[in-house]
N, C-alpha and C positions, 0 to 999 in steps of 0.2 A: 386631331385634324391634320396628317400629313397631307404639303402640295407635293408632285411629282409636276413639274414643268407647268404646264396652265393650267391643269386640275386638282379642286380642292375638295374634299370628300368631307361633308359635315358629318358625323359619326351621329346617327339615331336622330336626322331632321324629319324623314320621313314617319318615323312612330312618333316624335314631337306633335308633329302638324296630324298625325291620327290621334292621338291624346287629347290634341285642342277640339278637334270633333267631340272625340266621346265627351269630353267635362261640356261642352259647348259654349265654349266663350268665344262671344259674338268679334268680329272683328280680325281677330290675330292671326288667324288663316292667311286673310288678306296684305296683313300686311307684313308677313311673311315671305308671301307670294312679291308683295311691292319692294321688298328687301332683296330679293335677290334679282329683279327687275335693274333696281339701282345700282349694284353693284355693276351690273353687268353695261349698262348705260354710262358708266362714269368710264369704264374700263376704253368702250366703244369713242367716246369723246375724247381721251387721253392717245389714243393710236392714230385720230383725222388730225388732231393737233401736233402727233410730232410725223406724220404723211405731210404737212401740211409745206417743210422745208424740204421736201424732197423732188422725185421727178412727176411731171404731171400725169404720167401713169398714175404712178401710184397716190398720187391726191386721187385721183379719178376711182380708184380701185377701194381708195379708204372709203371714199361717200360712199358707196355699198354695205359696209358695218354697220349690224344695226343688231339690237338686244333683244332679245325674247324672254318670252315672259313664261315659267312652268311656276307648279308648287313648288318641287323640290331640287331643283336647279335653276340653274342662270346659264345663256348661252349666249353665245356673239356670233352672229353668221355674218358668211364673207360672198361676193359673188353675186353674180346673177346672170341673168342670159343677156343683160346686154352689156354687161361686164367677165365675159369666162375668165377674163386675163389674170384676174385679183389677185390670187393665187401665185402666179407668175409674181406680178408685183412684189408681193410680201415675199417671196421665198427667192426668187431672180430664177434664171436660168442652167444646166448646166452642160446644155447640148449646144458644140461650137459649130459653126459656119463654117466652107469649107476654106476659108480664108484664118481660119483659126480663131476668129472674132465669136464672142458671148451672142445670142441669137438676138437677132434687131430687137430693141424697146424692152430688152430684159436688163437687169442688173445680175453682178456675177451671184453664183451659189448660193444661198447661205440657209439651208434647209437642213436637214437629221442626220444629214451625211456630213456633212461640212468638218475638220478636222484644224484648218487652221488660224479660226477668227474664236479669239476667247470669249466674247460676248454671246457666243449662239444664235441660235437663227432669228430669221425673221427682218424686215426693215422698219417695221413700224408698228403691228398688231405683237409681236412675240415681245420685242422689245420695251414696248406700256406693262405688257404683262410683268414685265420682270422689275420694272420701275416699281409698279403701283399696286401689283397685286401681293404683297404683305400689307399695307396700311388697308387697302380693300377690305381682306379677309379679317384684319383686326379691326375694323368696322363693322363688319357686319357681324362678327359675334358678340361685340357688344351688345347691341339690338337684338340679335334671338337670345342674349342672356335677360335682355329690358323686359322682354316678351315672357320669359320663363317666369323671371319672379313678379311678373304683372298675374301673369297665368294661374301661377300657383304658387302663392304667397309664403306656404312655409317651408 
């Protein structure tokens, strides 16, 4: 299961969760599905909470975070139409004014380009990731391993 930055590829979840059909064990589908819900919910919580000492942008922009629910994935969306700015938020700016000044209510860079801040990008959303998504991801494979040998026992 390599991560590459915020995504973690479960190697064979999807023929997993086809498996649990075919055998038909009631249940596990579900909470399968409610596994990667969670993760992604916990991940979404952990980003409003460190948004939370930052500027009111971007509080404004985390309350937008919210988890979604597939079989075989977990996803965090950001944004919305009466938030475009989020984006902005989490990543800052890197088009100056003609005063030389960061563009009003942005923070400076810190997006794929960025070269000289060793933490990487992001203010809040990228930065939970990098906090919390190893213990995340060794959470939830404990649980689809609970599920495997629930599933099938030998």
């Amino acid at each position: 299961m390599p991560t590459e930055g915020i995504y973690a590829n479960v190697e064979g979840l999807a023929q997993f969760t086809r498996a649990l059909s075919r055998a038909g064990v009631d249940g596990t589908k579900q909470e399968v599905k409610q596994a990667n819900f969670d993760v992604a919910d916990k991940l979404t919580r952990a980003a409003k909470e460190k948004a939370a000492g930052l500027t009111r942008q971007q509080r404004a922009a985390a309350e937008s975070l919210r988890a979604t629910k597939t079989q075989n994935y977990a996803s965090v969306r950001m944004g919305s139409a009466r938030k475009p700015y989020a984006l902005g938020a989490e990543f800052g700016a890197k088009k100056l004014t003609r005063n030389g000044q960061i563009a009003r209510g942005f923070r400076p860079w810190r997006g794929n380009q960025f070269n000289g801040w060793e933490g990487g990008p992001g203010y809040f959303l990228h930065p939970s990731i990098r906090e919390k998504g190893p213990a995340l991801i060794r959470e939830y494979m404990n649980h689809i391993d609970r599920l495997m040998s629930e599933a099938f026992p030998e």
